[in-house]
C-alpha positions in Angstrom: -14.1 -2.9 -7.9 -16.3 -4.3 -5.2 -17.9 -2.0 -2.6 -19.6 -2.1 0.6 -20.8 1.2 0.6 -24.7 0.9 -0.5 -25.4 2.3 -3.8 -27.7 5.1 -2.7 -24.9 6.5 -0.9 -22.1 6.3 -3.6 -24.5 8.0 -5.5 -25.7 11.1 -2.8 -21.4 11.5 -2.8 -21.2 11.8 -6.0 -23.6 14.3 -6.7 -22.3 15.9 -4.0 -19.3 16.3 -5.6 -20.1 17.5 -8.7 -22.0 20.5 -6.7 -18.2 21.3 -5.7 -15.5 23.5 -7.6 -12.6 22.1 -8.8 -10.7 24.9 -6.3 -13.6 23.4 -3.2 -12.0 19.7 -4.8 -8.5 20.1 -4.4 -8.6 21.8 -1.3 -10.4 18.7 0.0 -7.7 16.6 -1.1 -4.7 18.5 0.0 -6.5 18.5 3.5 -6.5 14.6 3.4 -3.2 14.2 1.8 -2.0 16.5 4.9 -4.0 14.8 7.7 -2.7 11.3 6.0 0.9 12.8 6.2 0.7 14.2 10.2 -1.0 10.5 11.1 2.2 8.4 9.4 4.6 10.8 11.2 2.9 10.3 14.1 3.5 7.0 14.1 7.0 7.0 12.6 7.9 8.8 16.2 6.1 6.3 18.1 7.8 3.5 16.3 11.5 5.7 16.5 11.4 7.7 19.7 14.6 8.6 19.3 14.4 9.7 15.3 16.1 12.9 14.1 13.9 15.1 12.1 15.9 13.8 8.8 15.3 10.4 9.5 11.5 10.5 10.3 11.5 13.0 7.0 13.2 9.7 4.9 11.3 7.3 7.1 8.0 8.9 5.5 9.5 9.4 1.6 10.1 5.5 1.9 6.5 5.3 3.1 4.7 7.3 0.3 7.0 6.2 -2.0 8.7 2.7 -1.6 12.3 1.8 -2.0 12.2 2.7 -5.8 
């Protein structure tokens, strides 16, 4: 896969980490998969206002994961 982000710096990140635990890892990642989550609900409500709390909550399943 093609980057734009210059070599020296993939490389500092991942060295960075590989300083980190697998616990410091997934921490990191539920963070951003929580941040990610707030930001798409946040603009389900701008989109739909007038949304119930169900329909925003199917609104984002559909979102993360398609009409499958």
């Amino acid at each position: 896969m093609k980057s734009d982000t210059p070599l020296q710096v993939m490389r500092f990140w991942q060295e960075l980490m590989r300083t980190r635990s697998g616990e410091e890892r997934l921490e990191m990642a539920s963070s951003m998969y929580a941040s990610a989550r707030q930001m798409m609900l946040a603009s389900l409500r701008n989109q739909h206002p007038r949304a119930t709390v169900a329909e925003l909550r199917r609104a984002l399943f559909l979102r993360l994961y398609g009409h499958e």
